[in-house]
Structure formats: C-alpha cells, structure tokens
N, C-alpha and C positions, 0 to 999 in steps of 0.2 A: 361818466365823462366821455366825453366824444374821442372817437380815433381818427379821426379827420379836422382838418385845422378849415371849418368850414367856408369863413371870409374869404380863407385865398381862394380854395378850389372853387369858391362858387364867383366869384369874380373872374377864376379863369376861362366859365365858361357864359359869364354873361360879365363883359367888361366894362360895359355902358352903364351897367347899373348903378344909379346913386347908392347913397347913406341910408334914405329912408328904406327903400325897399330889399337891402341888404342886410339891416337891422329886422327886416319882419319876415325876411326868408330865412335866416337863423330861428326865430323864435317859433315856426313852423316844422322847421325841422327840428327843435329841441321834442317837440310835442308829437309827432308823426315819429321819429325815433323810438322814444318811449312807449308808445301806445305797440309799436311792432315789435318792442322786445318786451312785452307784455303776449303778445298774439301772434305766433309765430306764422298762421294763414296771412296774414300780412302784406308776407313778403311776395306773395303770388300778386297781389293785385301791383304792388311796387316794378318787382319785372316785367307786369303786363305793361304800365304808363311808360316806365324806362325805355321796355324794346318798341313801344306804339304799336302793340298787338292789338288785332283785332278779336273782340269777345262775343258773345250774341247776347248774355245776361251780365252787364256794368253797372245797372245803377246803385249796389250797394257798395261796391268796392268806390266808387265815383263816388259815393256821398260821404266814405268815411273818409276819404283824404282830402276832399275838397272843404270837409267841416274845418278841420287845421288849416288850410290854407287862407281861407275867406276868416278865423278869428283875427287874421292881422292885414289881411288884403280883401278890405270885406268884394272889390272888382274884381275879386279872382273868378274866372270859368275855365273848368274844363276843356269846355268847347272853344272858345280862343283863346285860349291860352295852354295847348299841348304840350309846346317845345317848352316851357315854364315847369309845368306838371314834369315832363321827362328829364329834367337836369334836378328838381327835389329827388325825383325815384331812385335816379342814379347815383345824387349822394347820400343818399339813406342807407342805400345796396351795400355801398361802398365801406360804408361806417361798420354796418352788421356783418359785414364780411369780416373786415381789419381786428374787429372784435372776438374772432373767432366760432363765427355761425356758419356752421358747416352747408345748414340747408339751404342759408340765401347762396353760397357759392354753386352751390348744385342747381336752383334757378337758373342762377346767373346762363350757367354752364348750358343748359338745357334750351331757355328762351333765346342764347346766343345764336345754334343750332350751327353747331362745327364754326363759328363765326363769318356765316352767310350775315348776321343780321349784327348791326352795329346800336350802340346805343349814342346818346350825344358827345360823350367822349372820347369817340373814333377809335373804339378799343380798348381803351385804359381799366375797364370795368369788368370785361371778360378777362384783363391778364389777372389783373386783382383776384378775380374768380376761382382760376384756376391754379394760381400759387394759395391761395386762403384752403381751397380744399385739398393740395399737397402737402399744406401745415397741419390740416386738422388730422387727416390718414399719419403721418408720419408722429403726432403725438398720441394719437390710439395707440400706435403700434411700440410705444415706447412701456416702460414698465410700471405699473401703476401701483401708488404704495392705498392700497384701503384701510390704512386707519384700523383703531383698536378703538374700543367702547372703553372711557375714561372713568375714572375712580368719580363718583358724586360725592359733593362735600355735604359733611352732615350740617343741618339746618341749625340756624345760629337762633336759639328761643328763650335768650339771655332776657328779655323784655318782657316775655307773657311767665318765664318764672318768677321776676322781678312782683306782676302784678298779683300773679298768685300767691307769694310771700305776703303781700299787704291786705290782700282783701280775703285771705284765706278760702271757704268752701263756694263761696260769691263768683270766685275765678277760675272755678273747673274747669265749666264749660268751654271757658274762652281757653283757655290752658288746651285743653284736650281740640279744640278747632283749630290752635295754632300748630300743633301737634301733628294731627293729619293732615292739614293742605302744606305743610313744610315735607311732610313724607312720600304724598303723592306729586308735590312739583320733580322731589327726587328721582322716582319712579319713572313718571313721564319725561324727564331725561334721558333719561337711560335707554329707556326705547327710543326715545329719538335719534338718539347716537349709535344705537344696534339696528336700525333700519336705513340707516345713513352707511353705516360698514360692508349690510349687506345688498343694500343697493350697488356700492361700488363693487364689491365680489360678484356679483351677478352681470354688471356691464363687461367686468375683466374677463368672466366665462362665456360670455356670449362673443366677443372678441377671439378669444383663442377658439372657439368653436367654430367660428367662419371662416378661421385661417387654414384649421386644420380640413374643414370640409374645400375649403378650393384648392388647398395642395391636393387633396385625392380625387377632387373632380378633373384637375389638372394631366394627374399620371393616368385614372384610366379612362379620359376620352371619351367619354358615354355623357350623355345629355340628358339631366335631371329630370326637364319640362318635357323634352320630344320624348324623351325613353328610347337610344338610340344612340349606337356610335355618331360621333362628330365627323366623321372621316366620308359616313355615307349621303353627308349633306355635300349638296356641289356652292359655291363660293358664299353665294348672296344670300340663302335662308342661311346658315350656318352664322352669318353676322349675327343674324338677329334669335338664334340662338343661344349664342354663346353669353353676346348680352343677358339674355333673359334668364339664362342659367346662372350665371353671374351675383347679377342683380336677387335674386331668388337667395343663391346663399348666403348673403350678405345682411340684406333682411331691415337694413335701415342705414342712412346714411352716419358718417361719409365711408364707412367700411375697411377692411385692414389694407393693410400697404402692400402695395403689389397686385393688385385686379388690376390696373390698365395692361399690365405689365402680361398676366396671365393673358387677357383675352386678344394681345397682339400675336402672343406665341398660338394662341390657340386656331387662328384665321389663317397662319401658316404663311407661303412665301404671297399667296394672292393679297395682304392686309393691303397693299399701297394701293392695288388695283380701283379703276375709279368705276363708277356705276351711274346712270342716272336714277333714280331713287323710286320713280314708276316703273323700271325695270326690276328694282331688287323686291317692289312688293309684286310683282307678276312673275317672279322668281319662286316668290314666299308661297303667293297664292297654290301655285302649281307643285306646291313639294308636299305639299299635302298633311303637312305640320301642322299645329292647332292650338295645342296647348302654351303658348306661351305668352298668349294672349286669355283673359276671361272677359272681360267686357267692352261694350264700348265706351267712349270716350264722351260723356256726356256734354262740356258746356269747355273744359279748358284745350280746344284745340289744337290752337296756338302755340299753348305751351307744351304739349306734348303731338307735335307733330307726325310724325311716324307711329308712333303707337294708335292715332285718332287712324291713318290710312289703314294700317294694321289691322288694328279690330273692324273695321267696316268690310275688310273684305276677308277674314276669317269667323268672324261671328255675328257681321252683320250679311254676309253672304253676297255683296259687291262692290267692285273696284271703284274707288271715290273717283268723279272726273275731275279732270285739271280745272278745270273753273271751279268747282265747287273746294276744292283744295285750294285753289287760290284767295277764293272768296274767303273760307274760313282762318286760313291761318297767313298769307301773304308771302307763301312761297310759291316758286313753281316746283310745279310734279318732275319737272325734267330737271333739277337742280340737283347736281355733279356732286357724289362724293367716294372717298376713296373707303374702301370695305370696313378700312380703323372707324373713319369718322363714323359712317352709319352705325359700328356697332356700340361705340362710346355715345354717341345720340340717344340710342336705344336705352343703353345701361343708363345714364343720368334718368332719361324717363321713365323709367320703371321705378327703378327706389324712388322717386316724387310722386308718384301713382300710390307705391306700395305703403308710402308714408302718410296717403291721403291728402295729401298739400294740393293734388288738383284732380279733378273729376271728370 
C-alpha cells in the first residue's frame, strides 16, 4: 500500500494534467514502486532522474524506468520528457522514504548535497529525507524485542491413519511418507524461526556495538582511519575525518542515534565556519592523510561528490579541475559550505559507498 496519497501530490506538481494521463502516471508508479522495493539499487538511479544528475553510464538505469513508464505512455522519453521522469522519481523517493527506507533517505540526503541541489519539489523531498532518517536512527536506537522460537504444533495425520486402518499393509508406505514430510515441515520451522531470532539478536548486537564503539571513539579523540589525535588535524581535513571515522564505525545505514550529534562536537567551535569546498580538498590534499579514502569513484560521481574529488586527489594523485567537477557532477568546485555541512556530506557518502548502492 502506498504512503503517498499519489493523485494529489502528483497533481500538485503537474496541475494541468488531465484524467487520462494521471490514471497512467499512478499505474507506473504502482509498478516502478514495486519493482524498487524489490531492488533496493533502484533507488540510486531514482535520485539520479529526481535531482537531474548527470551520469557518464545511463542507459540501463534509463531503460529500466523508462520500460514502466512507456507500458502506459507508450510517448514517453527520457529525453523530452525529464521534468516528467523527475517528478515520478521524486514521488517514488517519497513513498520509499515515508515507508520507512532508511537508504532512500540517505540518497536523498547525499544527492541533495547540504541542499545546494533542489529536486521538483523545491525542497519538500530533502525535508522528507531528513526527518524519515531521524525516524529510522531513533527507532534502532529504541529496544528491540527478538522473539523466542515458538512451540511447533505436532502434525495432524488423522487421514493417512484413517487410510492405513482400511487398506491395512497397502498404506505403509503412504502412512510412513505422511509421517516424515509432516516431521520435516516441523523441523524446517523451527529453523526458520531460530534464524529469524538470531537474525534479530545479531542486528540488536551490531547496534550496541557501534554505539559503544563511537562513545569511545568520542572520549578518546584519536582517529580510526588517520591513526591520529583529532586535535592534530587543523579544521578542514579533520571534517573529512571525522566523517570518515564515523561512517567506518557505523558500518551500514542509517546507524545509532547520536552520530550527527557526535561529529558536530567533534569539529569543535570551527563546525559553523564556512569553506569553499576546493579549499577543504587542497586542505586535505596537503595534510597528508590517506586512508580514509580507498578507491576511486568509478561512474556515480554525482552522487557522491566529495568523495569522487577526494579519491582523485588522494589515490588518484590529482586535484580534479573545476570544469571537469562541473562537468561530472553539476556543482561548482567553489561552492560554500560550513565545516558541519561537508562533514555530514561526507558521512552520508561513505555509508552509500560502504553499502555498495554507488560506485
């Protein structure tokens, strides 16, 4: 069931639209919906058409949502019809957010990029974002009951004794096959439901294990990835830092309650302090830090902007130029941000790196 009441919001943001093609923009999005909460990669190509990033490899991501769209608009294109494409993306996001999908909120969050970049909803999609993943942190961090593996009822073989009474030595066999696939359905319950318990014991441990390791990465100050007091970095690598470290212990989205919170304390009184963003990586460059980066940024630039500048000029061995940064992701290199924003930038794009969702 949808968590979006889809007629209206999608009226509000195309009001012209008649019946017909309002009836086949729902039946598109019933199917694009489904198919992305089936495939959680999905949602990468969803924030690319939402925020109209630019990609260098689309055509499969373009071919799978354009197949839903053309079953009921067989006129539909990509290519003219963008602003079309980016108001489906956005109410799809929307939906898989409201639903409680941590990682579309961290897209969200990520392709926003501190909310330089707007989607067609002039905002309404990043607030969505950012409250959907203060709901999901705040119910990790709530207490989680795991369940007890439940009594199996013993198999009811009132019928195959029934035929074994009449056909006597005739209905052994069947008697004895009724017997053991009634014993192993039991069985295979059982485990189902002891792997179901200790799944959830296992997420509940990994949880307190990230909380407890960022309160103590918290008190003593030393940096996981650099290996290195915090204190000895000067403002701007230390952002990207602390992120990194962060994000590291954390280990998969959306992580325990209280990491924005950690890494504002951790920036100290400079967090508000603003940078332009070719300064904080000729900052980085120069601090001789390394590890908190391992690869480059193969193909989703866009979405991980800072991390793509990053890795180029610590593991690809140089500074990306403003054109070629503008080219690939549609920002400028000189675009203003205050030490919080880049390091929250950072931290969103790492857990979506570290979660694989983009490359």
């Amino acid at each position: 069931m949808s968590e979006i009441n889809f007629i209206a919001d999608y009226r509000s943001l195309q009001p012209m639209a008649d019946e017909s093609r309002i009836q086949a923009r729902q039946a598109s999005f019933n199917e694009i919906e489904a198919d992305a909460r089936q495939n959680p990669a999905r949602a990468v190509v969803l924030a690319r058409l939402a925020f109209k990033l630019p990609h260098p490899d689309v055509a499969e991501g373009n071919e799978w949502f354009s197949t839903f769209m053309t079953n009921h608009s067989p006129t539909f294109s990509l290519t003219h019809d963008q602003e079309e494409a980016a108001i489906m993306a956005t109410l799809v996001l929307r939906d898989r957010i409201l639903s409680g999908n941590a990682r579309s909120s961290l897209l969200v969050l990520a392709a926003g990029f501190a909310g330089r970049r707007e989607t067609v909803d002039k905002g309404h999609l990043i607030a969505v974002a950012k409250n959907g993943l203060a709901q999901a942190v705040r119910r990790i961090g709530q207490p989680t009951g795991v369940g007890a593996i439940p009594t199996q009822n013993n198999p009811d073989l009132t019928k195959a004794i029934a035929t074994f009474d009449e056909q006597a030595d005739g209905a052994t066999k069947a008697l004895v096959d009724a017997q053991t696939a009634a014993y192993l359905s039991r069985l295979n319950n059982a485990i189902k439901e002891a792997n179901n318990v200790t799944a959830r014991l296992s997420a509940v441990n990994s949880r307190l294990m990230a909380e407890v390791n960022m309160l103590w990465w918290h008190i003593g100050g030393h940096s996981v990835l650099a290996d290195m007091p915090l204190d000895r970095l000067s403002p701007a690598p230390r952002a990207f830092v602390v992120a990194a470290d962060i994000a590291e212990i954390i280990g998969a989205p959306p992580g325990p309650y209280g990491a924005y919170g950690v890494i504002r304390k951790a920036l100290g009184v400079e967090c508000e302090t603003e940078i332009k963003l070719g300064d904080a990586l000729k900052a980085l460059n120069a601090s001789g830090v390394t590890n908190i980066v391992s690869d480059e940024v193969e193909t989703d630039h866009a979405m991980v902007p800072v991390h793509y500048a990053a890795a180029t000029a610590l593991v690809g061995g140089s500074m990306v130029s403003a054109t070629q940064f503008k080219k690939s992701t549609g920002l400028s290199i000189d675009t203003k941000l205050s030490l919080y924003e880049l390091a929250l930038q950072f931290f969103h794009e790492r857990l979506l790196i570290k979660d694989e969702l983009v490359h």
